[in-house]
C-alpha positions in Angstrom: 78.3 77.4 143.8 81.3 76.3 141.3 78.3 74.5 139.0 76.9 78.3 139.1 79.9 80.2 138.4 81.0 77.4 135.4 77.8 77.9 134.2 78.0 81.8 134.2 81.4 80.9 132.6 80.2 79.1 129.8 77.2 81.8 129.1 79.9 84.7 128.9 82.2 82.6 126.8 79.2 81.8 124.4 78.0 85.3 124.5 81.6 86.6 123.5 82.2 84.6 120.8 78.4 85.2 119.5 79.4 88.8 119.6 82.5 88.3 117.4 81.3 86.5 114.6 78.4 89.3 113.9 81.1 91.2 113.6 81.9 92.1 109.5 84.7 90.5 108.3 85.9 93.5 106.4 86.1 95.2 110.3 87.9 91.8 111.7 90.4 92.4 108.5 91.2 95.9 109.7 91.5 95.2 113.5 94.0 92.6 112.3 96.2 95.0 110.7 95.7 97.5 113.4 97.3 94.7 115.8 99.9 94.0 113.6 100.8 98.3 113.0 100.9 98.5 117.0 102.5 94.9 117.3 105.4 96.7 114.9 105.7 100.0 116.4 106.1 98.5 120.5 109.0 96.0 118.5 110.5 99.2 116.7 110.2 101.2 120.4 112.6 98.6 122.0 115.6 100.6 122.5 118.0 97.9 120.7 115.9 98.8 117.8 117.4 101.8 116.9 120.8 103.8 117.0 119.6 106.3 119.0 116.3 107.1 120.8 112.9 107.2 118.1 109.7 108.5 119.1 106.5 106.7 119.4 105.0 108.4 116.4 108.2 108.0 114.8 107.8 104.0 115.5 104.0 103.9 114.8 104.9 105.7 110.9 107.6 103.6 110.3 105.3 100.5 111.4 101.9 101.6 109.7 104.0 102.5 106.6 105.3 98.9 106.1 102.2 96.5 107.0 100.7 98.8 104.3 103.5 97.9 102.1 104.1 101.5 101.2 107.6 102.9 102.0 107.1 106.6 103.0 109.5 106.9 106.2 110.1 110.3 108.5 113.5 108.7 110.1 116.2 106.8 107.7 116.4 103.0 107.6 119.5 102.7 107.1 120.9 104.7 109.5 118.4 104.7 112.6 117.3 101.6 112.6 119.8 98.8 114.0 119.8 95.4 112.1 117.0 94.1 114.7 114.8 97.0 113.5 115.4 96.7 109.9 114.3 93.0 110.0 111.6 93.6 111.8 110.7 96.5 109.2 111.3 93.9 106.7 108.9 91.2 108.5 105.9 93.7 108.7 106.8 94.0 105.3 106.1 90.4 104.3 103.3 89.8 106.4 101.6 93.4 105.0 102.3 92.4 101.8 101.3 88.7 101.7 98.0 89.8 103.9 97.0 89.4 107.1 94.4 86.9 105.9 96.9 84.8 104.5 99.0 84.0 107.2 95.4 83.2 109.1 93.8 81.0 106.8 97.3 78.9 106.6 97.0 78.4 110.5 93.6 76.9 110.3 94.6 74.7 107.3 97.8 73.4 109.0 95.4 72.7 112.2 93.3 70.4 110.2 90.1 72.5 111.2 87.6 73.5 108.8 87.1 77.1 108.0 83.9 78.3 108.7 81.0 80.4 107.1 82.2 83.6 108.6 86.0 83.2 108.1 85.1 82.1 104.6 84.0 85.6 103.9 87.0 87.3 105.7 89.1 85.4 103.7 87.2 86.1 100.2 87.7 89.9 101.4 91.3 89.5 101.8 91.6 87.5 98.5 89.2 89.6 96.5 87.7 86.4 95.4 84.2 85.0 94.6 84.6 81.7 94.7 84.7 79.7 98.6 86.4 76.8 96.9 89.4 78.6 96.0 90.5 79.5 99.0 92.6 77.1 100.1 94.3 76.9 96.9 95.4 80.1 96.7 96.1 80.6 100.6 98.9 77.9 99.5 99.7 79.5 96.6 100.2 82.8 97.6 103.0 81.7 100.0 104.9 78.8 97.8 105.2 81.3 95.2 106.6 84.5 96.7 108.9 82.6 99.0 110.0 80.7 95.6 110.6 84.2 93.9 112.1 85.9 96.9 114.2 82.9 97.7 115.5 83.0 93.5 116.1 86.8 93.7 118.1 86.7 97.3 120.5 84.6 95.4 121.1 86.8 92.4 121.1 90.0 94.3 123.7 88.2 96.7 126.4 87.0 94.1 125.8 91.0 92.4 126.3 92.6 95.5 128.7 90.4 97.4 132.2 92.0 95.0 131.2 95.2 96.8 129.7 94.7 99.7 131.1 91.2 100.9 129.0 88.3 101.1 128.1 88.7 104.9 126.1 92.4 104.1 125.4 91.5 100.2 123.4 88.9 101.4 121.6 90.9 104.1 121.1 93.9 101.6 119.9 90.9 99.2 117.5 89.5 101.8 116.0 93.0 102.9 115.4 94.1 99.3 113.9 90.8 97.9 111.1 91.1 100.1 110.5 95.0 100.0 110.6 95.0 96.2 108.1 92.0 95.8 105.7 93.3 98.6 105.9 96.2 96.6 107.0 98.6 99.7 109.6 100.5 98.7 112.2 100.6 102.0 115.5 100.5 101.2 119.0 100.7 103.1 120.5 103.8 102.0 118.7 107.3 101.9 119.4 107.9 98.1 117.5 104.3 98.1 118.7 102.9 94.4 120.1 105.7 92.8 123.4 104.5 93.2 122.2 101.8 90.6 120.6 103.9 87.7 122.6 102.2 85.0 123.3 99.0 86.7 121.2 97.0 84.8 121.2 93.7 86.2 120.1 95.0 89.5 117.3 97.2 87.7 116.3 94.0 85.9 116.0 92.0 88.9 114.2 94.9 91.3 111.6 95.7 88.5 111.1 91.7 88.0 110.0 92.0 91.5 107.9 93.9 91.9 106.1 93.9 88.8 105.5 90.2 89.5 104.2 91.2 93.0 101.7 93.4 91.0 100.3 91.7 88.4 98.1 89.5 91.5 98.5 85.7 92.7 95.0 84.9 90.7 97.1 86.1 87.3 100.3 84.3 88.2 98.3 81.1 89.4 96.1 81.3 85.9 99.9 81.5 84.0 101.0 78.8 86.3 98.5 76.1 85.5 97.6 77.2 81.7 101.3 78.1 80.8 101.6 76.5 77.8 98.5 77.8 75.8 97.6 81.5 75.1 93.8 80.2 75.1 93.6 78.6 78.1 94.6 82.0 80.1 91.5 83.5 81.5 90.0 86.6 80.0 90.9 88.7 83.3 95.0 87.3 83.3 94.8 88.6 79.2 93.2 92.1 80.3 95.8 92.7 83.0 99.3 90.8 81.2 98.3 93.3 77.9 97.7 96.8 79.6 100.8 95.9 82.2 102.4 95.6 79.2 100.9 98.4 77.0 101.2 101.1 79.9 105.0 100.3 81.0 106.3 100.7 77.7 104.4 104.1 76.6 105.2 105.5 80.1 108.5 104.4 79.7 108.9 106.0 76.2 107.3 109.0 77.7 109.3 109.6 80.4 112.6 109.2 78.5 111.2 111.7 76.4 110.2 114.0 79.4 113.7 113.4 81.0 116.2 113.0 78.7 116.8 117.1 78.7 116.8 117.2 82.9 120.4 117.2 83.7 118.6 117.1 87.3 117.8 113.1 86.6 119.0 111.3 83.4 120.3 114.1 80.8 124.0 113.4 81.6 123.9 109.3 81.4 125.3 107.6 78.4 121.9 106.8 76.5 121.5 102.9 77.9 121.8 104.2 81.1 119.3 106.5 80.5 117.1 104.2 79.2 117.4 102.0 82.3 116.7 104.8 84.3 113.6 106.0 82.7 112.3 102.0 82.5 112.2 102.1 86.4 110.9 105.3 87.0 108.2 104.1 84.5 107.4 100.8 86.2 108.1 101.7 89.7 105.2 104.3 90.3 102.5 100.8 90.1 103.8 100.6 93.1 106.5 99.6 94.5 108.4 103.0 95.8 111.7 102.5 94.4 113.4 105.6 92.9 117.2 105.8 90.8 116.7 109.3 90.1 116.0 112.2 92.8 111.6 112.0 92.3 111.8 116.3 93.4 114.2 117.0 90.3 111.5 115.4 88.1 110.0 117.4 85.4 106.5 118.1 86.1 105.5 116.5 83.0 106.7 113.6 84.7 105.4 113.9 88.1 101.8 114.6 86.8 102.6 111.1 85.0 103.6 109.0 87.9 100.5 110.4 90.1 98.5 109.1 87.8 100.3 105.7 87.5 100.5 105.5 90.9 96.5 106.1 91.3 96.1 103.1 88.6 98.3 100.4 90.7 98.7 97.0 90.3 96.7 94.3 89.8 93.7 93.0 92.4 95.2 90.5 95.1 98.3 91.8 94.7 100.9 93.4 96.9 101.0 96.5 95.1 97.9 99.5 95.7 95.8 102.6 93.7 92.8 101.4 92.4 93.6 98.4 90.8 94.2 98.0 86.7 91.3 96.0 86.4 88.9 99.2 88.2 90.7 101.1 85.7 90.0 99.0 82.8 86.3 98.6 83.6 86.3 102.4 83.7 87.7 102.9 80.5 85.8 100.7 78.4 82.7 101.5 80.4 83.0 105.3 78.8 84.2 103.6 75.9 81.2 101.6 75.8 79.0 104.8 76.7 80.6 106.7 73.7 80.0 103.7 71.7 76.2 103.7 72.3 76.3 100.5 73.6 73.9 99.2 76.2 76.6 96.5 77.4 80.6 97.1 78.6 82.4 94.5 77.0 86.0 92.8 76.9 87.3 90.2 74.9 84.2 89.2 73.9 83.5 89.2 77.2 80.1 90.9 78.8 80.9 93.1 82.4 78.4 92.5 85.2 76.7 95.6 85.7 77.9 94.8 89.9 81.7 95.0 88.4 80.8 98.3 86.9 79.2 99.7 90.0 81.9 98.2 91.9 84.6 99.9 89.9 83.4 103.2 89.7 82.3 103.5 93.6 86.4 102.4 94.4 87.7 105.4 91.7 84.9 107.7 93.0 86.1 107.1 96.8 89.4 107.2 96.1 89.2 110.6 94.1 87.1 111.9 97.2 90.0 110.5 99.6 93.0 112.0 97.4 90.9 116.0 97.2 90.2 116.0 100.9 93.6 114.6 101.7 95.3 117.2 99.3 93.4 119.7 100.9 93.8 118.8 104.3 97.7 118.3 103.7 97.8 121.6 101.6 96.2 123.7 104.8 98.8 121.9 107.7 101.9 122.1 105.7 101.9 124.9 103.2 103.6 123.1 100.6 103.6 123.6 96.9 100.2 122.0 95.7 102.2 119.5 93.7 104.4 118.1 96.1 101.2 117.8 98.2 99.1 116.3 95.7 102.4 113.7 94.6 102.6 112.9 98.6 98.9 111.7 99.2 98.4 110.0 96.2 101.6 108.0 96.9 100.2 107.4 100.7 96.8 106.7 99.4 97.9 104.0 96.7 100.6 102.4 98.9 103.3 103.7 96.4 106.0 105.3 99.1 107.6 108.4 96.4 108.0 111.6 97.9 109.4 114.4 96.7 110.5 115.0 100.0 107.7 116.1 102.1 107.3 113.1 103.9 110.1 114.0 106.0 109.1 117.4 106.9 106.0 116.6 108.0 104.5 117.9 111.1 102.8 115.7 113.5 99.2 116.1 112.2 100.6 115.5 108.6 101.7 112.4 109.7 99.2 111.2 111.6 97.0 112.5 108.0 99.6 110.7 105.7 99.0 107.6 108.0 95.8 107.2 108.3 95.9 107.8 104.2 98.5 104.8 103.9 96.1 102.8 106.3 92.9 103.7 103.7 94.7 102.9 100.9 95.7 99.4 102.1 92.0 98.4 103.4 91.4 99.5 99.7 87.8 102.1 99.6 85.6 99.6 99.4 86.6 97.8 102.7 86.7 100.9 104.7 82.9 101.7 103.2 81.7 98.1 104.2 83.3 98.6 108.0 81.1 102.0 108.2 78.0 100.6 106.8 77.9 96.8 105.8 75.4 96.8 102.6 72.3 95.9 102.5 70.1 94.7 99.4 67.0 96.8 99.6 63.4 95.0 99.8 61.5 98.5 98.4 62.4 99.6 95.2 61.0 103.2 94.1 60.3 104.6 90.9 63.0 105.6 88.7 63.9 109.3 87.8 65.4 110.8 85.2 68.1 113.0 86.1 70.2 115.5 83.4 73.9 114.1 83.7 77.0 115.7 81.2 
């Protein structure tokens, strides 16, 4: 009888693990951040979380908004959240940020066990890589280097902060923003988040530092790390993302010093450095870490059309910020450059694009275009808001940005359950949240080709 039941044991055990690893890794990477959302929002629930009494919904926004590393929030941080709460807000934060996957593939290494076919694939997901033999590498890497830069910046931010805050909160404030400004989030401790600091520049200096390190992606800063001392070592991909970071924070700092400098709602009545400073992180903040100096509803609309946009682009892939990704929006750009061109090939620094890249790039724009209309309409129809504030609100959910304009905390409980579920999309990234639906298949029929009037 026991032989009978070990051995019914044993065929259930085998039978459950069978059905887990035909399960697709991009739908094992989303049930792990589902877990980790509801793991947050019971911790957040506890009553010695907050100051006074939160909702579940409350605790399952505040909890979905920082695993996805995004920063919208319908309570204050600050003031409803206990110390307990903000670090585990700040936790969720880093592992959200860092990814799931990261944290996972570190266990098994640290174990001494092998990582097989199908975590191999999960992990390549999580790391947007190709390559199987660079997991492990960059696993490690992803951690040494952000605790390094956190670590550097806590220090900094602690001696800046400690003449007016004292060294006990300065280096809690330190601690809390050093890993929401790297992970890109965008949660901060006061509800007028930075604006007390719009012409403090060493603060600006350090925050942007942060998270425009966090964006560029650990496959860039890795490349820089090991090739740092020769321009032509760097990989054609770290040169394609180092020069448009580059080339589109300063023109959309220029421009939106240019947009503001008249707005005595933002920066018209700062001495001109200030203003400057101001306009350099509203320019760089947008890809996508969340952080604001000036009141985001008191921008110009010039200047909120400019920072949807930005914050559609994002950061670089593997990276803790969101939107599509520079390097989708590079491919696309020089694809219809190429197009225009008349040339049969896309090409970058003398460097041919797969035609897979291409497809790849277009299908993540395409999808998230789709997501950001239905999303705008859906949000439009429950709340009534002016189409712009709509339109700023789920493209900031979507690309993991956290700016609002201030709609996020009027929301009504299907708008956040929609801006949610948006944040949720946008962290997954299109593509993953296609590949859950329907895995792809390569076809073994091909049919005969069409020609269809396009333009």
């Amino acid at each position: 009888m026991v032989d009978q039941l070990v051995s019914r044991f044993e065929k259930g055990q085998s039978s459950f693990k069978s059905r887990v690893l035909k399960v697709s890794p991009p739908a094992l990477l989303t049930s792990g951040y589902l877990l980790l959302i509801v793991l947050g929002a019971s911790l957040l629930k506890l009553p010695f979380s907050s100051t006074e009494p939160i909702t579940w919904l409350e605790a399952l926004f505040t909890s979905t908004s920082a695993v996805t590393v995004t920063g919208l929030v319908v309570v204050d941080t600050g003031t409803r959240y206990t110390v307990f709460g903000q670090t585990v807000i700040a936790l969720l934060i880093q592992a959200g940020g860092l990814g799931f996957m990261t944290f996972s593939v570190l266990t098994i290494l640290s174990i001494g066990k092998r990582i097989g076919v199908r975590h191999q694939l999960l992990a390549l997901e999580a790391f947007n890589q190709t390559s199987l033999d660079k997991i492990r590498e960059v696993a490690r890497a992803v951690i040494y280097f952000a605790l390094t830069v956190e670590s550097a910046a806590f220090v900094l931010l602690t001696l800046i902060w400690s003449g007016e805050l004292g060294w006990a909160r300065a280096a809690y404030h330190a601690f809390f923003y050093a890993l929401s400004a790297f992970n890109n989030a965008g949660f901060a401790l006061s509800a007028d988040n930075l604006m007390p600091y719009a012409g403090h520049l060493p603060v600006n200096l350090i925050i942007t530092f942060l998270f425009i390190i966090g964006g560029l992606g650990f496959v860039v800063l890795q490349d820089l790390w090991h090739t740092r001392r020769s321009w032509k070592r760097w990989q054609p991909y770290t040169k394609l993302i180092l020069g448009s970071t580059v080339i589109i924070n300063l023109a959309a700092w220029l421009l939106i010093w240019l947009f503001e400098r008249h707005n005595p709602g933002t920066i018209a009545n700062l001495p001109l450095a200030d203003q400057l400073t101001a306009a350099w992180f509203q320019a760089v903040t947008p890809r996508t870490a969340g952080f604001n100096t000036v009141p985001v509803e008191s921008l110009t609309d010039p200047t909120a059309l400019l920072t949807i946009l930005l914050m559609f682009i994002g950061g670089g892939s593997m990276s803790t910020a969101g939107g599509i990704k520079l390097g989708t929006f590079i491919v696309m750009f020089m694809t219809t450059y190429a197009f225009l061109g008349r040339s049969d090939d896309v090409t970058m620094l003398r460097r041919s694009v797969p035609r897979n890249v291409v497809m790849k790039a277009f299908s993540v724009s395409v999808i998230s275009l789709m997501l950001v209309f239905v999303g705008t309409l859906t949000l439009s129809a429950l709340e009534g808001a002016p189409l712009l504030d709509v339109l700023f609100e789920v493209v900031s959910a979507l690309s993991t940005v956290g700016l609002s304009r201030g709609l996020t905390g009027e929301l009504s409980t299907a708008g956040q359950w929609l801006v949610m579920s948006l944040m949720f999309l946008g962290r997954l990234g299109p593509l993953t949240v296609t590949y859950v639906i329907a895995t792809p298949q390569k076809r073994r029929v091909r049919y005969p080709s069409v020609d269809i009037q396009v333009g």
